[in-house]
N, C-alpha and C positions, 0 to 999 in steps of 0.2 A: 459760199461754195455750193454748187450742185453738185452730186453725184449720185447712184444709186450701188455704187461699189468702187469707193476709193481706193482700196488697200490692193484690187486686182487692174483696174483698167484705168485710175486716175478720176480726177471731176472734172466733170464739161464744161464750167465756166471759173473763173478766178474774177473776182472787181476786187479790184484794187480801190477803198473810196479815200484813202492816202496816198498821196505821193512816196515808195520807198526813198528812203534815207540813201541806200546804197544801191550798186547795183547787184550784188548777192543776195540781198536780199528780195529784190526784186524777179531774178532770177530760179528763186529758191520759193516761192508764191507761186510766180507761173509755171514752173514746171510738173508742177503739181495735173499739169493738163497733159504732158506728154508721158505718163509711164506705158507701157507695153507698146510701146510705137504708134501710138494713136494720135490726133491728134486735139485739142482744144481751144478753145476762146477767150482771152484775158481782155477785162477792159480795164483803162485804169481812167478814173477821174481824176481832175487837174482844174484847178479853180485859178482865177488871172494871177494871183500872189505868187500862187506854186512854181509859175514857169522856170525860173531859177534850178529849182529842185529836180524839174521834167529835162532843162537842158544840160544840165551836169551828169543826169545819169542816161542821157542817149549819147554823150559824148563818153562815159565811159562801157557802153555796150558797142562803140562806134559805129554810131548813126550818123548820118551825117544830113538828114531831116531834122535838124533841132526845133525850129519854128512849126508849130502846128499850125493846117490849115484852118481859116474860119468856117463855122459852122454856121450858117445863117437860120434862123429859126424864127418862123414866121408862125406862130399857132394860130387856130380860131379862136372866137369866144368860147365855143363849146369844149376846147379842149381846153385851154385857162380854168374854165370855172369847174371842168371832170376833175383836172389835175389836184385842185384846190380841195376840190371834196375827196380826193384819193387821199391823199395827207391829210385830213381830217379824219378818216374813221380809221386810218392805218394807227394814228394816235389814239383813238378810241380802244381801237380793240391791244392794242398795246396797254395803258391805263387800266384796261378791265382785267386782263388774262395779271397784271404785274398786283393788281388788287385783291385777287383772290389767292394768288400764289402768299402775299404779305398775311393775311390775312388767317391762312391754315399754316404758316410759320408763328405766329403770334400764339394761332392756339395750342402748339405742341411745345412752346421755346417754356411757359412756366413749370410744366408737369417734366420737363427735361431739366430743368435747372435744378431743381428741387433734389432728382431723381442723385444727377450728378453732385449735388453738394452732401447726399445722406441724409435729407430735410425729408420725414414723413409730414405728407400733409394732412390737416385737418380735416377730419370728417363731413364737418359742417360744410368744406367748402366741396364737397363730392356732390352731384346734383343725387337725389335719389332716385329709384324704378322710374315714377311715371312723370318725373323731370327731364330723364332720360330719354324714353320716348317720344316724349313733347319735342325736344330739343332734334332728336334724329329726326320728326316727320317735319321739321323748318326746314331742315338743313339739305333736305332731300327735292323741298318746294324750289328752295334757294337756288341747287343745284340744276333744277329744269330750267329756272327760270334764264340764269348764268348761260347754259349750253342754247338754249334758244335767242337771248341776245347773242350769243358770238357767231352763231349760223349766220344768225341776218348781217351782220355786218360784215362779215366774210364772203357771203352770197353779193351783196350790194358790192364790195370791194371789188370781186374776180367782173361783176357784168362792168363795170364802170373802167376797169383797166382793160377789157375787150372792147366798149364802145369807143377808146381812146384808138386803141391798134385798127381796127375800123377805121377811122375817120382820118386817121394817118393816112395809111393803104390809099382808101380811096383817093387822099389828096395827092399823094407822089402819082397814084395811076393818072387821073387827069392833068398832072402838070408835065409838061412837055420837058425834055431834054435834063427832065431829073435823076440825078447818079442816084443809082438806089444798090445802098450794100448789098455783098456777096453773103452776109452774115442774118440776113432780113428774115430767111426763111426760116432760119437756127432759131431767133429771138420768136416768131412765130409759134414754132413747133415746141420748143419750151414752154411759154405759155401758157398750150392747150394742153402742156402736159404737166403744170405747177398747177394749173388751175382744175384739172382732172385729180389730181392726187390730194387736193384740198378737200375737194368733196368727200375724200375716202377717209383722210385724217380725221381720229378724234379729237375732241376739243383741246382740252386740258384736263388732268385732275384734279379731281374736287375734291376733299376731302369732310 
């Protein structure tokens, strides 16, 4: 879900990347895009298995479009292989940010447990002063290091998910008599403005 103030004007988009089970449910998801009379964009994905799932619950919101149209999707090489390295560092940087998060839980979970069971710990196992500061000026290299890997791969992310919308764009302009959504310029403006707010977002915390 996007929104920048759910709880007054609603979020702008809902994906659905299940099929609802019901249609309250489904219902009760998107609606999430209409509070104060506004309106928004639900998309739902639907993989060939689903259909079953997708016609039962257009038959109970009574639709009477149960079969969805085909999508014909003709990509280039250059966007197969953008695509491919988009899912590749999205993974990365997924891996990295879930690595470091494990990682400063690991360090707090023993001095916590200890803490919680009434267990003083041993001394010996206390680093001392200039163990201490050793330890802080790693953690702090660490820490550059961490925030400048996920810049670049964040950076590298947003260019490569705009060369893709690029090369879209460009291909529906030159191809004739291509239906091009009402919603185009929405996915558009989003975007530049997911990928405007990235650059402002910080990293993660490090601990």
């Amino acid at each position: 879900m996007d929104s920048t103030d759910p709880a007054k004007s609603g979020v702008a988009w809902v994906v659905h990347f299940e099929v609802p089970h019901t249609a309250e449910l489904y219902i009760h998801r998107s609606g999430r895009t209409a509070r104060a009379h506004r309106e928004g964009s639900s998309v739902l994905f639907i993989c060939p298995n689903e259909m079953p799932l997708w016609r039962r619950l257009a038959f109970s919101l009574k639709r009477t479009d149960f079969d969805l149209p085909d999508l014909p999707v003709e990509p280039s090489h250059f966007q197969l292989v953008a695509c491919e390295r988009i899912v590749h560092l999205a993974k990365q940087l997924d891996l990295a940010e879930h690595s470091v998060k494990r990682r400063a839980a690991n360090e707090v979970w023993f001095t916590r447990a200890a803490r919680d069971a009434d267990i003083e710990l041993d001394s010996d196992l206390e680093p001392d002063k200039d163990d201490k500061e050793k330890l802080k000026a790693e953690k702090q290299i660490e820490r550059s290091q961490i925030r400048r890997q996920f810049n670049k791969l964040r950076s590298n992310l947003i260019q490569l998910v705009t060369e893709c919308q690029k090369s879209l764009e460009n291909k529906l302009s030159n191809t004739p008599n291509t239906p091009v959504h009402t919603t185009s310029k929405a996915i558009r403006s989003q975007l530049k403005r997911i990928s405007k707010n990235s650059k402002k977002r910080s990293i993660i915390p490090c601990t």
